[in-house]
C-alpha positions in Angstrom: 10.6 -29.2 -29.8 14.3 -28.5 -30.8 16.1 -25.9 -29.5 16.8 -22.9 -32.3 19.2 -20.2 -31.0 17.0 -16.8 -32.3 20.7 -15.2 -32.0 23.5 -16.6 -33.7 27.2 -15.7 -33.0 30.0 -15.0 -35.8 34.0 -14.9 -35.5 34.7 -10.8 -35.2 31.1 -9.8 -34.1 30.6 -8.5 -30.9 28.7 -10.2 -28.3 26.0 -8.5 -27.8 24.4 -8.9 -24.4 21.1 -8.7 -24.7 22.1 -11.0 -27.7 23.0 -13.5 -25.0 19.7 -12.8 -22.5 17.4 -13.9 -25.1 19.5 -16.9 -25.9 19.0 -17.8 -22.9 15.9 -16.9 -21.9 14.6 -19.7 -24.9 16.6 -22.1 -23.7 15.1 -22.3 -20.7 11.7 -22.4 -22.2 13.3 -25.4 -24.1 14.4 -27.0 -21.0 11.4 -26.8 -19.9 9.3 -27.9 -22.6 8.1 -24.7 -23.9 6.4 -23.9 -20.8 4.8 -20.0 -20.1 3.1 -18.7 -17.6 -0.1 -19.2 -19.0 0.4 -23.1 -19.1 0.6 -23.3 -15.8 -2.8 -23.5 -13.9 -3.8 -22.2 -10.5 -2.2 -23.9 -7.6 -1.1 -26.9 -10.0 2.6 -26.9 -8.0 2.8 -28.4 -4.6 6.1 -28.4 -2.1 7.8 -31.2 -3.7 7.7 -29.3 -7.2 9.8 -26.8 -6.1 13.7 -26.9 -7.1 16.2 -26.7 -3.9 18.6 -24.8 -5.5 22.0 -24.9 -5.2 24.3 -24.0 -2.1 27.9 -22.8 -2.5 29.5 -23.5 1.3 32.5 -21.7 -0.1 30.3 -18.4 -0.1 28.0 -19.6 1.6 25.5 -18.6 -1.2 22.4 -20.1 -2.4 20.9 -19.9 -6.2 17.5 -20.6 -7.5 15.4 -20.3 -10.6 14.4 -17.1 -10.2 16.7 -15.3 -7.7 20.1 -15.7 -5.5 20.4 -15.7 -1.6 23.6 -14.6 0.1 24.6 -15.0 3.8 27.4 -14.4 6.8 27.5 -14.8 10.3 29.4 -14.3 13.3 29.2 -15.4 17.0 30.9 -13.4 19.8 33.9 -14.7 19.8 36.4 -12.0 20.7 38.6 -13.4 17.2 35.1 -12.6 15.1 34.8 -8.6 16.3 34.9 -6.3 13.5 37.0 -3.3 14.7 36.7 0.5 13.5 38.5 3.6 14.9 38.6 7.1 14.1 42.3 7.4 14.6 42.7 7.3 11.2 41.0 10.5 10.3 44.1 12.3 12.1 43.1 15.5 13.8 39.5 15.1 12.7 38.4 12.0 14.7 34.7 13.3 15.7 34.6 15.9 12.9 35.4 14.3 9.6 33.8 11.6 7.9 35.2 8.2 7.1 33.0 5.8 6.6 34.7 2.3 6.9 33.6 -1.2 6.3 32.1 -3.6 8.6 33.6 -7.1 7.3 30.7 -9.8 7.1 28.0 -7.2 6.7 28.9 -6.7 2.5 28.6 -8.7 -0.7 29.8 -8.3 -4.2 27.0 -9.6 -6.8 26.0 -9.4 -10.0 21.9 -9.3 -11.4 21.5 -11.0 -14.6 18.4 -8.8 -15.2 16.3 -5.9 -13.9 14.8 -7.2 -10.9 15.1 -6.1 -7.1 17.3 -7.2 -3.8 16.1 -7.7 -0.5 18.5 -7.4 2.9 18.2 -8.1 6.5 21.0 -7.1 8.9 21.4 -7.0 12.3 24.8 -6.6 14.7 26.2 -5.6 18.5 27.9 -2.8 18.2 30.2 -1.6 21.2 31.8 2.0 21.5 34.4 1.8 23.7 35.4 4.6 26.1 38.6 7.2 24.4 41.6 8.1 26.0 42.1 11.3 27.6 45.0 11.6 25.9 46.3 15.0 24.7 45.5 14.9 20.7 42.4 12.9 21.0 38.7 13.6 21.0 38.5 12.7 24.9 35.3 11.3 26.2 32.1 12.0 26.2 29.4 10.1 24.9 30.5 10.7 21.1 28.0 9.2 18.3 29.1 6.6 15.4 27.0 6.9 12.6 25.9 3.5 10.5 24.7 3.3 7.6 24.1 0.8 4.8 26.3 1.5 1.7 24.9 0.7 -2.0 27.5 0.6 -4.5 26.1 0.3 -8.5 29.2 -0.4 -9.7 28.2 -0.8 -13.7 26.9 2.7 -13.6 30.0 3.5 -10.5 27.1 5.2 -8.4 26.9 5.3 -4.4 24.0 5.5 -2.3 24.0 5.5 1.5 20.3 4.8 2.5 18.8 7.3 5.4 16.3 4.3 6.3 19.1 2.7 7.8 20.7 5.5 10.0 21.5 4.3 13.7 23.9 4.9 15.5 26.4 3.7 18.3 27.9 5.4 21.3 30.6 5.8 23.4 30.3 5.0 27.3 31.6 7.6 29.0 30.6 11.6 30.0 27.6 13.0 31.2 26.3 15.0 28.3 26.7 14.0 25.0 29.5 15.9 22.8 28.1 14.5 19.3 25.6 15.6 17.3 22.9 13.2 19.1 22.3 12.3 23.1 22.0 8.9 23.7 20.4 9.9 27.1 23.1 9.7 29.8 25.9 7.7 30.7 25.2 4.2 31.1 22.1 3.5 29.1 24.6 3.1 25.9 27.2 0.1 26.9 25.6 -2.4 24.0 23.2 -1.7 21.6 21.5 -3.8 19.0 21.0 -2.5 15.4 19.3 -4.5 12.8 17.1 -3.4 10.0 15.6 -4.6 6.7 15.1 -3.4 3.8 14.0 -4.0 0.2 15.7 -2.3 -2.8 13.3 -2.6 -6.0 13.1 -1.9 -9.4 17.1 -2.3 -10.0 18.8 -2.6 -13.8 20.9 -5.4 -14.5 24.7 -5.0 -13.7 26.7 -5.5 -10.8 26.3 -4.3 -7.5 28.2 -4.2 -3.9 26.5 -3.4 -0.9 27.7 -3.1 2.8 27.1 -1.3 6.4 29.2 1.4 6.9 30.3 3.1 10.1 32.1 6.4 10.4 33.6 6.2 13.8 34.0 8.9 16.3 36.0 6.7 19.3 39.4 5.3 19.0 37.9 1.8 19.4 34.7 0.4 18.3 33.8 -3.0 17.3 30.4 -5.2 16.1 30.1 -8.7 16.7 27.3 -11.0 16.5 26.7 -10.3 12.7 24.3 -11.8 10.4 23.7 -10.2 7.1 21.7 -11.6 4.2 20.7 -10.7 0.8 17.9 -12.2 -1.7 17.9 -11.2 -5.2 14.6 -11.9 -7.0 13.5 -11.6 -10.9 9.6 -12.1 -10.8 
């Protein structure tokens, strides 16, 4: 069967977008021979009827039929850290908040249509000791806070999502002078944080989502990064 667009397009009309959606939503019935859901019997696909998708090195992206797959890594190679520091919060390094990026833990995408995006982190995160230093917070087991940042940008709304609270902690003093106790000196030098979690029921538009950190040491870094998001429409 021929392919009709059901919306047609005039010189000085406004595009309408979901206009556009349901252009192409036929098309790809059309492409695909008119096929709906209720064509397709139970278990009639096997593994080779499945499309590969397409992989972007640049991005190192993946996209498929019915959803996207973004990814980064990083080793622990000293060149691939991902530095923070409260120094930049001036005389309110362990009492103001900052919340700074964590490069290779974030992506920018967009989702075509309501649907729902799924992410798995995980990273080393190292606190290392402050300076006693006049001016400074000084040691004393001070607490980072992480969190994962979700940024609707369409509807320029920010979310930072309690599930994924952790934390990481500086290596020196007895008794903890943050707001939590990592449990003594010593038991803090490296600690893994990884989580995942499932955001659902989303509205089209674009989106940016990261981990976060607001520091609470001079120096801090992650390393051994890897970060991944799925988008998904059925």
């Amino acid at each position: 069967m021929a392919y009709t667009k059901p919306n047609a397009y005039a010189d000085g009309v406004v595009l309408d977008a979901v206009d556009q959606i349901e252009n192409d939503a036929v098309a790809r019935r059309a492409i695909n021979q008119e096929t709906y859901i209720a064509n397709i019997a139970a278990k009639a696909f096997d593994y080779d009827d499945i499309q590969r998708g397409e992989y972007e090195p640049v991005t190192q992206s993946h996209q498929f039929t019915t959803g996207d797959i973004y990814g980064l890594t990083t080793d622990t190679n000293v060149n691939n850290r991902a530095y923070f520091t409260a120094e930049t919060k001036a005389v309110e390094q362990t009492t103001g908040v900052q919340y700074q990026d964590i490069y290779h833990t974030g992506k920018r995408f967009f989702l075509e249509r309501g649907g729902a995006f799924f992410i798995n982190f995980g990273a080393s995160f190292v606190s290392m000791d402050n300076s006693n230093a006049s001016g400074g917070p000084g040691p004393g087991l001070w607490d980072s806070t992480i969190y994962l940042r979700i940024k609707n940008i369409s509807t320029n709304t920010t979310t930072y999502v309690a599930g994924t609270l952790s934390y990481t902690y500086e290596e020196s003093g007895a008794v903890a002078s943050g707001t939590t106790d990592p449990g003594g000196k010593g038991s803090t030098a490296r600690r893994w944080t990884g989580w995942q979690w499932l955001v659902k029921n989303q509205n089209a538009g674009a989106y940016e989502v990261c981990v976060v950190v607001n520091p609470k040491v001079e120096q801090g870094y992650a390393d051994a990064r890897t970060f991944t998001i799925e988008t998904f429409y059925v």
